[in-house]
N, C-alpha and C positions, 0 to 999 in steps of 0.2 A: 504494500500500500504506500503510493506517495503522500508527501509532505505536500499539504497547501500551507499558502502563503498568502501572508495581508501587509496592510502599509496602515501606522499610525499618522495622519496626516501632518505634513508642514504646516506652518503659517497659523493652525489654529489654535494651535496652543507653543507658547514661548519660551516656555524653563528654561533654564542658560546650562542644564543638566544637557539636553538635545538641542537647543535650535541651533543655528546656523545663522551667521552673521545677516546675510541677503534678503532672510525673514524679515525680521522689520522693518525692511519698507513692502513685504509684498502685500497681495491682496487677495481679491475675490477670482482676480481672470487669472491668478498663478493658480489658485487652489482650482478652477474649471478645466486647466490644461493637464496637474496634476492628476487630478483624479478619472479625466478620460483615458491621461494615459493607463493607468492603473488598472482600469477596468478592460482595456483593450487587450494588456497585459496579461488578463489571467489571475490575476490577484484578486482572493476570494472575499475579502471585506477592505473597507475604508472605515477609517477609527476616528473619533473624535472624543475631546474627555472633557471634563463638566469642573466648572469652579465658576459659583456666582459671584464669589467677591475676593479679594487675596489681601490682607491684612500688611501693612507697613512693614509690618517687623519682616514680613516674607518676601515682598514685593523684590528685593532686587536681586533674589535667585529664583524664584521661581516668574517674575515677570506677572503684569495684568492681564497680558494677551489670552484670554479665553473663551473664544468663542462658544456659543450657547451650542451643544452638541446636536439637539432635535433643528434648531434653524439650518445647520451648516450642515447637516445629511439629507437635513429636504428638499434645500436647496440641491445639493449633490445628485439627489436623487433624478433632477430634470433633467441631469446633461449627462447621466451613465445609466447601462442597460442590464449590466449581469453581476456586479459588485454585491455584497451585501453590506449592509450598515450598520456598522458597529459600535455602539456606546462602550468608549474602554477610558472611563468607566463613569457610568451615570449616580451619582453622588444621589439613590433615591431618600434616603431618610431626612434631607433638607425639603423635602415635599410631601404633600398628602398625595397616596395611590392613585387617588382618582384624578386629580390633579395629572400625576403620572404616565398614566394608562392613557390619557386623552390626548396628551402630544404623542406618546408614539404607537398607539392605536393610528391614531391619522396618518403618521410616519409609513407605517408599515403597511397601509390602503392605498395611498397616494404611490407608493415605491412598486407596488406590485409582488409585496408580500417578501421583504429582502432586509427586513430586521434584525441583529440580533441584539438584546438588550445586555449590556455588559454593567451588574450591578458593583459598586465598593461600598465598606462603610464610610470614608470622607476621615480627613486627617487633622483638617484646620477649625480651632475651637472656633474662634470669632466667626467663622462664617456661620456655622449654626447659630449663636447666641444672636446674631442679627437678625437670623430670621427665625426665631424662637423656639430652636428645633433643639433637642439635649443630645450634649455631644457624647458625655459622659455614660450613656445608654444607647450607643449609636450603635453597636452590636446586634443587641437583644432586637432595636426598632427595626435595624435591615434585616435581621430575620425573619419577622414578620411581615414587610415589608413586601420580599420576594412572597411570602404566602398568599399576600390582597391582591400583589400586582399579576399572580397566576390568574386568581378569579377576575380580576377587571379586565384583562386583558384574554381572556376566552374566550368562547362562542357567542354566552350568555349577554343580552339587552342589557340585561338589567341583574348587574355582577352581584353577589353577596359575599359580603366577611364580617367575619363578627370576633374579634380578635381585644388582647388588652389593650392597646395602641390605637388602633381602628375599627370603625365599627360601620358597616353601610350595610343599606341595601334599599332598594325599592326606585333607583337613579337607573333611567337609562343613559346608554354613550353608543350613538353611534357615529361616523364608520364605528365597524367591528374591525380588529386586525383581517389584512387576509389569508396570512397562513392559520390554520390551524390549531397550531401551536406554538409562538414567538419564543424559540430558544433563550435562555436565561442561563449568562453566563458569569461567574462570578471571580471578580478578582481581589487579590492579596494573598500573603505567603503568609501569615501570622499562623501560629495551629487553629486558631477559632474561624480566619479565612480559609484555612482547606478544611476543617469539619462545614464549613456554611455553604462551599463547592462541590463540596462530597457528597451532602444529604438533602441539599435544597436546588442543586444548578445541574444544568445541562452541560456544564462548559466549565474548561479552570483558565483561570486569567493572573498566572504567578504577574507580582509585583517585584520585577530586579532580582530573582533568584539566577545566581550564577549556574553554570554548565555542572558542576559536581555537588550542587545541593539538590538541581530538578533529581536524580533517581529514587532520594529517600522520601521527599515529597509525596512524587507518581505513586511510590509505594505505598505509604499513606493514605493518598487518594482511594485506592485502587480499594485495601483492605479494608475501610472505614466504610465503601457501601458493600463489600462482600459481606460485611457483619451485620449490614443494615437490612440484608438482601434486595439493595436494588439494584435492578437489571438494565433499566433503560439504557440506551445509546450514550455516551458521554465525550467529551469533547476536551482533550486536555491540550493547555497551549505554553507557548515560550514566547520570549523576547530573546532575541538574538543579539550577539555583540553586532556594532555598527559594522557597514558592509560597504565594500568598493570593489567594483569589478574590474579587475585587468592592474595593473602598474600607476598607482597616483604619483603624477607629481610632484606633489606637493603633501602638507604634512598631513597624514589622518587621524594622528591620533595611535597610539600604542596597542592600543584594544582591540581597533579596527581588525578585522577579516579583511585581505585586500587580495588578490593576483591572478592569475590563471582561473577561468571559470570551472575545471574539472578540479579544482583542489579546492573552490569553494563552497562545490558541491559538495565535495568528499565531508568537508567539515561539519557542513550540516546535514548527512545523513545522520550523525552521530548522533540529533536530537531524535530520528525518528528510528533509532534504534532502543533510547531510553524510552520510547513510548509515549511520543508527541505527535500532536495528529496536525497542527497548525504551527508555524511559527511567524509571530508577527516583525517582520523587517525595517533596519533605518539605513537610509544610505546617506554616507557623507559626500557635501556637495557644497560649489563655489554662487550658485546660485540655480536657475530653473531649469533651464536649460542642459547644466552637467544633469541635474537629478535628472531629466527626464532621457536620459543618455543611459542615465543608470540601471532606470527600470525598463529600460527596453533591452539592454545587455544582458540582465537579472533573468528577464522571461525568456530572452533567446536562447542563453549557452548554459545558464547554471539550473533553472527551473527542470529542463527534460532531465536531469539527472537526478533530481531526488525522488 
């Protein structure tokens, strides 16, 4: 079984952990060119990540720059055909479910059914305490949370939950999602993030876990629903060190994965031999143009080999 691959998108989110100098100044038609390329590509989602507000104390490593994830995949959604859309990761416990369920219900009607909802608990106190949400019980709420947002986002008119945290029922929303079933993927490495992925998600979305921690993880994962006995399909993922294809120039950084496309491939079969079904990719670049160089070089020579 090969490795699919996604792109956490440039430009809309700025951390000085990933962005790329070029990013601030770009915009809306780098992110239209980006993500057509990507989707022409072969690249099985486009990611966006969620922060309503970013606190002074944070602001000059992690940057303001954060685009609202449901506006910038809906948008995305006009101008790409087979991508899916991936919240990595939507900060739900700053919001009421139904609140929730209504942007990306619609998301996912208007897209043609190419969702996936990528949940965290959320890191930054001030942002909850703004919007009156406890950050201190941000666990327990996203637990519950993924529970409401299965029923509001199912088949059903008119969802019901009746939970400590939330409690509805007797509200219609429609559009309905159009798949079936909106995969729920859940990210963080913490033990309480892989028991929350293990026993409530469709999907694992590690947070920065390096190459020799993903096996004891996976294995974690793996046992935590054999004990539980669930069976369903599951979806386990990585972030890969940053990526250059061929001989850069210029400096990329130490970390980087850089050279010949069969020996980049080589490197990343090793995720899908630890028992990774996705891995989501960054490529280092001088601006739009090298990136989109990138990920056409990416799908040409190194993708058919994993």
């Amino acid at each position: 079984m090969s490795l699919s691959y996604g792109i956490q998108l440039p430009v809309q989110s700025q951390s000085t952990l990933y962005a790329e100098p070029w990013e601030a100044a770009a915009g809306a038609d780098d992110l239209v060119e980006i993500a057509r390329a990507a989707d022409r590509a072969g690249f099985a989602y486009l990611a966006a990540c969620d922060h309503v507000g970013v606190p002074r104390r944070l602001a000059s490593a992690m940057s303001t720059v954060w685009y609202d994830p449901v506006a910038t995949l809906a948008f995305l959604a006009g101008v790409t055909r087979r991508a899916r859309l991936l919240s990595h990761v939507a900060v739900v416990g700053l919001r009421h479910p139904l609140l929730t369920a209504k942007s990306y219900a619609t998301l996912d009607h208007l897209s043609g059914g190419r969702l996936v909802l990528g949940v965290g608990a959320g890191h930054v106190r001030e942002e909850f305490e703004a919007l009156g949400t406890d950050f201190d019980r941000r666990g327990a709420v996203l637990d519950e949370s993924i529970d409401a947002l299965r029923a509001a986002l199912g088949s059903e008119e008119f969802p019901e939950h009746h939970g400590k945290y939330y409690d509805f029922a007797g509200l219609g929303q429609r559009p309905r999602p159009t798949q079936e079933r909106v995969p729920v993927w859940v990210g963080g490495s913490s033990p309480a993030a892989v028991r929350r992925a293990a026993l409530r998600g469709d999907g694992w979305l590690p947070q920065g876990d390096p190459r020799e921690r993903l096996p004891g993880q996976i294995e974690k994962l793996l046992r935590l629903r054999a004990e539980a006995g669930v069976e369903a399909p599951f979806t386990v993922g990585a972030i890969t060190e940053p990526l250059y294809v061929g001989r850069p120039g210029w400096e990329v950084g130490r970390r980087t994965l850089s050279g010949a496309p069969a020996a980049l491939a080589e490197s990343l079969r090793a995720y899908r031999a630890m028992g990774v079904h996705q891995i989501q990719v960054r490529f280092r670049s001088r601006g739009r143009t090298e990136l989109l160089d990138q990920i056409a070089a990416f799908a040409a020579d190194v993708a058919p080999d994993l």
